[in-house]
C-alpha positions as CSV (number, residue, x, y, z in Angstrom):
1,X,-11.5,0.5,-15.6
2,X,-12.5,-1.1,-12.3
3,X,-14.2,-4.2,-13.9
4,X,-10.7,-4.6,-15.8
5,X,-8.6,-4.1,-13.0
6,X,-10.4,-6.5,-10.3
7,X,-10.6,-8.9,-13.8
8,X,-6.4,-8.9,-13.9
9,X,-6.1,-8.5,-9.7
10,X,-8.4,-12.3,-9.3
11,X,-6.7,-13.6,-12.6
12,X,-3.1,-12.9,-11.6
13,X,-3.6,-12.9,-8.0
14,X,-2.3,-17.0,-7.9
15,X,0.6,-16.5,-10.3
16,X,1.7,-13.4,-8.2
17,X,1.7,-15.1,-4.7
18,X,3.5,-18.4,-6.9
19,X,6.5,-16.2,-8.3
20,X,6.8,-13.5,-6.2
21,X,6.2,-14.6,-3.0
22,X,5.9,-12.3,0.7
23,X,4.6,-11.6,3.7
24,X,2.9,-8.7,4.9
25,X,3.4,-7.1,8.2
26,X,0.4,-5.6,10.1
27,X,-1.7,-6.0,6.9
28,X,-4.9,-5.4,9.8
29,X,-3.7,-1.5,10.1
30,X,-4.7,-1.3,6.3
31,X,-8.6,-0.2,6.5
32,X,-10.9,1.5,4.1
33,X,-11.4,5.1,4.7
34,X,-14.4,7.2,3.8
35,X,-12.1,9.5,1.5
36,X,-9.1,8.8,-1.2
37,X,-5.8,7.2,0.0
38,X,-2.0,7.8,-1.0
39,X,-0.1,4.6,-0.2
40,X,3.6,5.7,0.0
41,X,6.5,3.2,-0.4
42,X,10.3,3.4,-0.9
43,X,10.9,2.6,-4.2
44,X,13.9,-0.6,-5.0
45,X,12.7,-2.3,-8.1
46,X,10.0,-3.2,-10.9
47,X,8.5,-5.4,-9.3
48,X,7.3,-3.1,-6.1
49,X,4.3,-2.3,-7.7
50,X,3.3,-6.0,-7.8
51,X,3.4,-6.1,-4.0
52,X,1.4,-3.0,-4.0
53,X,-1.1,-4.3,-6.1
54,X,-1.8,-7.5,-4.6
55,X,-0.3,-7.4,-0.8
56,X,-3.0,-5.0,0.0
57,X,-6.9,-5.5,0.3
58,X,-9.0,-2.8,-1.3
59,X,-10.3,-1.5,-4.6
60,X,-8.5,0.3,-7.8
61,X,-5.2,0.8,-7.0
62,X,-4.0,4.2,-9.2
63,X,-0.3,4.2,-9.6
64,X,2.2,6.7,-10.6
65,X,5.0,6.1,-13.3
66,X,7.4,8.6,-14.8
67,X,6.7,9.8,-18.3
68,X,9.2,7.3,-19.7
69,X,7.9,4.5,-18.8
70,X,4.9,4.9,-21.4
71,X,6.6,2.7,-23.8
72,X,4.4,2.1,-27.3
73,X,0.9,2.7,-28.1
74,X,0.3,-0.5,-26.7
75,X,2.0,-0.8,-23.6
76,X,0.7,2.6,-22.6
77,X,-3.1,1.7,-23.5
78,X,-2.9,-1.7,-21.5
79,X,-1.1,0.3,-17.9
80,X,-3.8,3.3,-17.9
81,X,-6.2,0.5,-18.5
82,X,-5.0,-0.6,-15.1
83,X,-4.9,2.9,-13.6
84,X,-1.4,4.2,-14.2
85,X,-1.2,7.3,-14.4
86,X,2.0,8.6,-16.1
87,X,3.9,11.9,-14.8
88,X,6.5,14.8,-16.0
89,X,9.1,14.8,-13.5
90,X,10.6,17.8,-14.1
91,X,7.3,19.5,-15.6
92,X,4.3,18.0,-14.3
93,X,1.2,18.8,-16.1
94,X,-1.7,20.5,-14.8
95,X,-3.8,17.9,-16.4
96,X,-1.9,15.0,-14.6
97,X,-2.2,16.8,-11.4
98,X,-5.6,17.4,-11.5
99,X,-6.3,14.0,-12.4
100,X,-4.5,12.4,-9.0
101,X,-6.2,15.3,-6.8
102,X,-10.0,14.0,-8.4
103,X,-8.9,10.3,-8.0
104,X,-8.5,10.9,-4.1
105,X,-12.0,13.5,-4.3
106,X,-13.4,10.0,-5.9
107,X,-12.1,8.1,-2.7
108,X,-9.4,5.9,-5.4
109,X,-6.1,4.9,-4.2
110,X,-3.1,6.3,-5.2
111,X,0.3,4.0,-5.0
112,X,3.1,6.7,-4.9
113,X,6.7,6.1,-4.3
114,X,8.0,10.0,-3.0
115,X,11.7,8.7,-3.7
116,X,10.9,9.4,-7.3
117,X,13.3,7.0,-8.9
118,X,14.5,3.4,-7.7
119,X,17.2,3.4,-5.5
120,X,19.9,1.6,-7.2
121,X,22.5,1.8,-4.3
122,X,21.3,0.9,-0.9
123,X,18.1,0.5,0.9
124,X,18.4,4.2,2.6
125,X,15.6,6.3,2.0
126,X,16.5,9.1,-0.8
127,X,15.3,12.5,-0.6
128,X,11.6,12.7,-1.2
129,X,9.6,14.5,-3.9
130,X,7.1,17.4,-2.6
131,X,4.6,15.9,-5.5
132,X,2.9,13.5,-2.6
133,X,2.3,16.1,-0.1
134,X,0.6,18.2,-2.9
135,X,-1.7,15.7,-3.9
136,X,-2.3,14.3,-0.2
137,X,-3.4,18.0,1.0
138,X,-5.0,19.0,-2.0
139,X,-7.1,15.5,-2.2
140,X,-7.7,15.5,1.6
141,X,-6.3,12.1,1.6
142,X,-5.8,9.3,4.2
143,X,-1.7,8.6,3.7
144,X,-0.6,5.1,5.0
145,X,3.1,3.8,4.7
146,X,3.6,0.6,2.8
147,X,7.1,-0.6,2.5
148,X,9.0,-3.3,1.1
149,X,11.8,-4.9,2.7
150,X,14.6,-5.6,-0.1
151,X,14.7,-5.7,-3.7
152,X,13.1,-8.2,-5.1
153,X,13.7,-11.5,-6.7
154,X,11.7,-14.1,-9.1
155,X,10.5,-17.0,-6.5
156,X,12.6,-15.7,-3.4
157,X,10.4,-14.5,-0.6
158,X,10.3,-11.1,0.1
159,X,8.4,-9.0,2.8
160,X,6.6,-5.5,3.3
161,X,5.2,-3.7,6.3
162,X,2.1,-1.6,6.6
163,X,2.5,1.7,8.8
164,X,0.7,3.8,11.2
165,X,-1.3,6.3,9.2
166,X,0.6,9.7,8.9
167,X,-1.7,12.4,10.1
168,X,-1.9,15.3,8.0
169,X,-5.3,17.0,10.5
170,X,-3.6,20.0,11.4
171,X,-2.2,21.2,7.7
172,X,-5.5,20.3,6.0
173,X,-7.1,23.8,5.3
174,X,-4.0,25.7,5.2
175,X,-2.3,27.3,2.4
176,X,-0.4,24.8,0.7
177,X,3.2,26.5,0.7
178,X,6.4,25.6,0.3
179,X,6.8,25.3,4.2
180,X,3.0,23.3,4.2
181,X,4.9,21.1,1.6
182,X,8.1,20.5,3.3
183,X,6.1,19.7,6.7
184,X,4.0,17.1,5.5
185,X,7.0,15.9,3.4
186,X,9.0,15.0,6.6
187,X,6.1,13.7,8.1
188,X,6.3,11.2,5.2
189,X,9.3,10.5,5.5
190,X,9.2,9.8,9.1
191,X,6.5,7.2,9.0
192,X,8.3,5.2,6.3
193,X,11.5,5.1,8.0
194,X,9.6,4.1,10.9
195,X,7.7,1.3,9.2
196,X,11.1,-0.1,7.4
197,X,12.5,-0.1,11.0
198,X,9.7,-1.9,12.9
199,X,9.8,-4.4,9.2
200,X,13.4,-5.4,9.9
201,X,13.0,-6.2,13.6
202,X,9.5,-8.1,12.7
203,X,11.7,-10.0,10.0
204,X,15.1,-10.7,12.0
205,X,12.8,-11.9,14.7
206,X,10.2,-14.4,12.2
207,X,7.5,-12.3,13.4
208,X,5.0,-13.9,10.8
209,X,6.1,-17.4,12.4
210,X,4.7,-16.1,15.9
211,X,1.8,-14.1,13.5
212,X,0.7,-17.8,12.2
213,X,0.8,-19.6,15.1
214,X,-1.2,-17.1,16.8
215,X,-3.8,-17.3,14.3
216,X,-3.7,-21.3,14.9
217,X,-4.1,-20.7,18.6
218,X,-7.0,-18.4,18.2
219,X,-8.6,-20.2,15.4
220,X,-8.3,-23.7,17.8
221,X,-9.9,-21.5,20.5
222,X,-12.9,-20.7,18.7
223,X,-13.7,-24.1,17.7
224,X,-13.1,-25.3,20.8
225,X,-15.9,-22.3,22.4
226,X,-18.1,-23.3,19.7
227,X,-18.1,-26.9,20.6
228,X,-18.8,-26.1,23.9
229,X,-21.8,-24.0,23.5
230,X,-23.2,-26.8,21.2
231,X,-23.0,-29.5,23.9
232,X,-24.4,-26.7,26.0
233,X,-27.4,-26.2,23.9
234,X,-28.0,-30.1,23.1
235,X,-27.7,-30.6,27.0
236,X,-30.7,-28.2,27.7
237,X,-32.6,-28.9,25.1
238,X,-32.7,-32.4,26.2
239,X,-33.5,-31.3,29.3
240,X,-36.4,-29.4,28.0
């Protein structure tokens, strides 16, 4: 499966950033952990899970899709081939649920969106799903926020923040109750509205305009130390 999926990820990788173009936000808060990871996002179209997929570094990506979206024989070999793993809704199966919990024991990533379903209306946050909070407790998992700005659009630009990871220290170990749950849950929920917040300001303001030029500055920096410390070195080795 991870041969596959890096196959597609460098394949596609040029026609994703050609038709659906963005920007990430703090993509340098996203790091590898020594244990699994749940990326949370909200949840505003199809084509999120393309920003998930390729606006983040890392390995296997393991996302979740309602039961319906299995489609034929075909479709559904091709997206488990790619790490979907399809869910129940409304009567999750012990065998799904075990499955996420040993992809985070395996240190995978998980791409879940708590909202459940796409929300259709507005960009408000919906009511989250317990399901996440499960899995991140039971998994011990590293949970990072990842969200995307509007719905998107074939070749219009669209932009997603990376969050502060949520942390989850002091409920790891406890019972895993409905009040265990509906803590972590909020926590959740918290960090994304928090991320789609500090994502507006960053794209009102062309924060990735001041990003790049940054990176110029410090990249023009660098050359100019490094030049310096050549003549420096050819000047005493003459002198030698």
């Amino acid at each position: 499966m991870r041969g596959w999926y890096w196959f597609l990820k460098i394949f596609l990788f040029p026609i994703a950033k050609i038709f659906f173009p963005y920007k990430v936000m703090n993509k340098h808060k996203y790091k590898k952990y020594d244990r699994g990871q749940i990326v949370i996002s909200n949840h505003l179209s199809w084509m999120d899970i393309i920003y998930v997929y390729f606006g983040l570094p890392g390995g296997l990506k393991r996302a979740l899709s309602k039961k319906e979206n299995e489609g034929n024989c075909v479709q559904q070999a091709f997206m488990k081939s790619i790490g979907v793993i399809f869910i129940d809704r409304d009567k999750p199966e012990l065998s799904t649920m075990r499955t996420c919990v040993n992809a985070l024991k395996n240190g995978d990533i998980l791409a879940i969106a708590p909202e459940g379903t796409r929300n259709r209306v507005n960009r408000e946050l919906q009511p989250l799903h317990s399901g996440t909070a499960l899995f991140a407790l039971k998994g011990n998992a590293q949970v990072v926020p990842y969200v995307i700005h509007h719905k998107g659009k074939i070749l219009h630009r669209n932009y997603v923040g990376v969050g502060d990871p949520v942390d989850l220290s002091d409920l790891f170990g406890k019972r895993v109750d409905e009040s265990t749950l509906q803590e972590a849950t909020e926590r959740f929920r918290a960090a994304l509205q928090k991320t789609l917040d500090e994502l507006d300001v960053w794209v009102a303001e062309k924060g990735y305009k001041r990003e790049r030029k940054k990176r110029k500055l410090e990249k023009r920096e660098l050359k100019l130390q490094y030049n310096a410390a050549k003549k420096e070195y050819a000047k005493s080795s003459r002198s030698k």
